[in-house]
N, C-alpha and C positions, 0 to 999 in steps of 0.2 A: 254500677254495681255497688255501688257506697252505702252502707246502710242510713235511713235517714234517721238525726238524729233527736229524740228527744228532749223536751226541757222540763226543769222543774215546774210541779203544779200543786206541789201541796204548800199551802203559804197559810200564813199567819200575820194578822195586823196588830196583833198583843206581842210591841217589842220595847221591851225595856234597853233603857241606853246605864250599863253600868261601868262606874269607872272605878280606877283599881289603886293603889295606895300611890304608885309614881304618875299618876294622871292617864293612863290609857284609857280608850272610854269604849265596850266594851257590847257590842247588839245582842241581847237575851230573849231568845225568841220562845214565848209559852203560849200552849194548848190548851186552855182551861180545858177541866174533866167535864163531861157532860153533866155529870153531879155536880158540882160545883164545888165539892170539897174534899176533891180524892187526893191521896198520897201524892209528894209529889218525886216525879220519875225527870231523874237528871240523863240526858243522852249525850255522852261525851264523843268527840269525834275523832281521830286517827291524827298522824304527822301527813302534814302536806295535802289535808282536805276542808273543810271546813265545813258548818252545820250541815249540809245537802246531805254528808255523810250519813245522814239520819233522816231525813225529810224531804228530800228530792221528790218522790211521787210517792203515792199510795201502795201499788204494786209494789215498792221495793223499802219500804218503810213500816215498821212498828206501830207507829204513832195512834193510828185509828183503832187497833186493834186496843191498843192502852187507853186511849179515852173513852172505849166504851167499856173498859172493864175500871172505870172509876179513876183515874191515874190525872193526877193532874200533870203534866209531861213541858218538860224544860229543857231548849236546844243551843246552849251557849256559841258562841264564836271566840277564838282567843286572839290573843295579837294577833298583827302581823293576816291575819285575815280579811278579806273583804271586809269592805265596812267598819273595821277597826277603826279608831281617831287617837294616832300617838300624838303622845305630847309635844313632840318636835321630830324633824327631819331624820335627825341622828338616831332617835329611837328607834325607829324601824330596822335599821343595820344591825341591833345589839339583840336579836329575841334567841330566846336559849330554854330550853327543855324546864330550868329551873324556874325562867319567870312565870311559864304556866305553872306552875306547882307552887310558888312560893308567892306569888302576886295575882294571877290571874283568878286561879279556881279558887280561891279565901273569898276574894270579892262577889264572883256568882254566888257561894253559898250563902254566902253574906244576905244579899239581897234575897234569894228564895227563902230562906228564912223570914225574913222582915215581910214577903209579900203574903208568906201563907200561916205564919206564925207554929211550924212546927221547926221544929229543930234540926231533925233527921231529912234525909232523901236516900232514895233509892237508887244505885246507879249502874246504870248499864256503859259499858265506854270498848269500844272498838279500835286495838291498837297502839296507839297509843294513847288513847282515852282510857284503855285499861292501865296503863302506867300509872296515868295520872290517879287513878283509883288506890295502886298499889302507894302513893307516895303521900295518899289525902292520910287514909290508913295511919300513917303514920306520925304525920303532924298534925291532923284533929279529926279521933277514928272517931270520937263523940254525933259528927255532924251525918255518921253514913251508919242508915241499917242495915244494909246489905249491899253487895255488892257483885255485878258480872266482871269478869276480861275476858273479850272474844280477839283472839288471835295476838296476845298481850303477853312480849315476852319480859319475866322476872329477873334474868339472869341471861349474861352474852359468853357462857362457858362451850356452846356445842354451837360453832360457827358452822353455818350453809356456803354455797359457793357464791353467794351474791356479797355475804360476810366480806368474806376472804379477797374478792374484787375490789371492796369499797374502801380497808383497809390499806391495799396496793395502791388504789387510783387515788385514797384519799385528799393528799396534801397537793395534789394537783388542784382538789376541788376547793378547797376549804381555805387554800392559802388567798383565793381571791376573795375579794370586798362584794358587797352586793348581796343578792339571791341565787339561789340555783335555780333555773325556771326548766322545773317540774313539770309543769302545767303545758306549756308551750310543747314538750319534747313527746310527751303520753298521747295531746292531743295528735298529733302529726303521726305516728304508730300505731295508735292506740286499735288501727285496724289491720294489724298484723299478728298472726298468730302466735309467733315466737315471744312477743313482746305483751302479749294477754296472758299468754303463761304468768310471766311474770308477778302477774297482779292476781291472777285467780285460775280456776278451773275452767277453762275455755266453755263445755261442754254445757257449765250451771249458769252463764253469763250472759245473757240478753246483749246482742252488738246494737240495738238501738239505744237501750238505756247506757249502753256502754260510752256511746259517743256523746251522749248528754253529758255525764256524770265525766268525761274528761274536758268538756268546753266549760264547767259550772263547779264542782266536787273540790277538783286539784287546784291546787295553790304551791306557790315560787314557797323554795325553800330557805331561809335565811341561812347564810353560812356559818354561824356559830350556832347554830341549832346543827348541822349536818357535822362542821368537829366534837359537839357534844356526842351525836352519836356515835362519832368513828373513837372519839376516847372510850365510850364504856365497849366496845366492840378490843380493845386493847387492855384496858383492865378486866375485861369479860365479867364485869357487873355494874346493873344500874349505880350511879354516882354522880354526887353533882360536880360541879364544875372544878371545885377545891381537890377532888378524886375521893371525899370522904364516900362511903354508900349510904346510898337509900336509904335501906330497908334492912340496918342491922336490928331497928328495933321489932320489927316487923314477927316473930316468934312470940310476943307478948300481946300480939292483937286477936280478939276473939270474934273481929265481925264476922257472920256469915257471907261464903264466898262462892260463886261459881265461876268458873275456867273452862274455857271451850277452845280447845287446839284443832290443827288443821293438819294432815298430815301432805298435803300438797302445795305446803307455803313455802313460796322464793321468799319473803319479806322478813319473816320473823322466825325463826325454829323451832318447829313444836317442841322440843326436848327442852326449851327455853322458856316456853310458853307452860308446861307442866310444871314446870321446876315451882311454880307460883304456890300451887298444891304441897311443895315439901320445905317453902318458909312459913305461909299463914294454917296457924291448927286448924281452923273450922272453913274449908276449901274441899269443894268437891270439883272433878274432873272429868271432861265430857270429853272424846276423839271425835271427830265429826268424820270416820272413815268409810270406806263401803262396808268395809269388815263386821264395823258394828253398825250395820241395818243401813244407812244412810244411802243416800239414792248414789251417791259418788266420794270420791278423797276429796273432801274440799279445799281451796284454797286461802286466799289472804282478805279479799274481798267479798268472796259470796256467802261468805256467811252471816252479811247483812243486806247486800244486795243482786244475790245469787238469784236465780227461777224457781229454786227449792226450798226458797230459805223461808217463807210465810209456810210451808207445811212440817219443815223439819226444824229447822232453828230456832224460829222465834218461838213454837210451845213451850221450848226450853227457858226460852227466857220469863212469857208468863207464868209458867208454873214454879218458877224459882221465886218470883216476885208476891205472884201470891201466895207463896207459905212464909213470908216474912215479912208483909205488909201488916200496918200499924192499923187499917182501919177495915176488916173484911165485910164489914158492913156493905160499905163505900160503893162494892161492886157488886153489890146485887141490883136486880131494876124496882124502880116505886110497886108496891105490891106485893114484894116476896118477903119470904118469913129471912130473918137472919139467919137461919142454919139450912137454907136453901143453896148449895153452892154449885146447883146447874149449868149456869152461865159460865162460869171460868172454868170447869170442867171440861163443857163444851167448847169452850175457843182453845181452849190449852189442846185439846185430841185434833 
């Protein structure tokens, strides 16, 4: 009665190895655009998963949909993830919320830059790949035209009950050395229904892709990344490690932003995830609930790889992308006039 599981099948052989100012060396996976010279589209991926988070398969990923509307599309990996190459044994024990923000993502931008010679990227990021948006924003907004956070909370002031558990259990977890293995626990569960709550909307969630994306997806969590997050869950706002915050600069950034909450998230808080909307001015905010039109309350995961999520989420996403892209050219096919913009009309509906 096991559902069989799925494996990754969208792959790519254009992988850059980049490494980062303290020597992590760092797999940068890109899609060239069918064009060859489209924007390029950064895909950030969540805590505790890694690129698949975005490219796992075609069914449950963006990707093809952006390469054919011109996009040149860039799938990072950060530390501590598959594939990584830390600089020494001990590195791996030390990863923390700040070295992706302050070491890791400098260096992808770094390199997309140097490989495509534009400046800007466009970024969509899942989780905590929308954190890491909110905290680029702030230490070089220059590098980002626009910007999503899908299920990306801003602010830890309107704790959930998973909060409040991890809080209590904390220092049980976090006071040992090692990983937390995430990965092993999800996988073993992961076909239990109490425990899919969890992570999403049971209902929008494929149990085959589901048993993939926990054998491939999830990744051991280092334990000073899991006190990082039980600290800003006690200061109840993003902060680095010093307790300074974030994103006090954050009211002076004018990138364009889109936010997309969940009202059926154990993971992140909507209320926390909206809050994003009432620090950065130019943020617009989308409920993914049934209330407004959506096929269901979505959860923490499906709304990148939910069953509904290629008819209702991701339009949101091209259609954010293309009213802020730098090159509208780029997506139309050899043929059409410039002011022809049927195709991403079309895919966006």
């Amino acid at each position: 009665g096991c559902a069989k599981r799925l494996d990754p099948s969208l792959v790519t052989d254009d992988i850059a190895q980049v490494r980062t100012d303290d020597g992590w060396i760092l797999p940068l996976r890109h899609y060239p655009s069918t064009g060859g010279s489209g924007e390029p589209v950064l895909l950030m991926h969540g805590m505790s998963a890694n690129h698949t988070n975005w490219d796992f398969r075609p069914e449950v990923s963006p990707v093809d949909e952006l390469l054919a509307q011109g996009y040149d599309v860039w799938v990072p990996s950060l530390r501590g993830d598959q594939g990584t190459v830390p600089p020494s044994r001990e590195a791996s024990s030390r990863i923390g919320f700040d070295d992706h923000a302050i070491r890791d993502v400098p260096a992808i931008l770094d390199h997309i830059h140097a490989a495509t010679g534009r400046e800007q990227v466009l970024w969509v990021g899942h989780s905590m790949g929308g954190m890491l948006l909110y905290t680029t924003l702030v230490t070089r907004p220059e590098s980002v035209r626009a910007g999503i956070a899908i299920a990306s909370p801003a602010t830890f002031q309107h704790p959930i009950n998973n909060h409040k558990a991890m809080r209590a259990l904390g220092p049980l977890v976090a006071a040992r050395r090692g990983r937390l293995h995430a990965s092993g626990l999800a996988g073993a569960f992961v076909g239990f229904r109490p425990v899919v709550r969890q992570l999403g909307n049971p209902d929008l969630l494929d149990k085959h892709i589901l048993r993939g994306m926990a054998r491939h997806t999830l990744t051991d969590l280092p334990r000073p990344t899991v006190r990082q997050a039980r600290q800003w869950l006690k200061e109840e706002e993003l902060c680095l490690r010093d307790g300074s915050p974030w994103l006090a600069a954050a009211p002076s950034i004018d990138v364009p932003m889109l936010v997309l909450g969940s009202p059926d998230d154990h993971i992140a808080s909507e209320r926390d995830v909206a809050f994003a909307c009432e620090i950065f001015p130019d943020c617009s905010y989308v409920l993914l609930s049934e209330d407004n039109g959506f096929a269901a309350d979505y959860g923490h995961i499906d709304p990148i790889v939910g069953t509904t999520a290629h008819d209702e989420v991701y339009p949101l996403i091209f259609d954010f992308l293309a009213d802020h892209r730098d090159d509208p050219v780029a997506a139309t096919e050899p043929g059409m006039d410039s002011d022809d913009t049927s195709v991403v009309e079309a895919s966006a509906e």
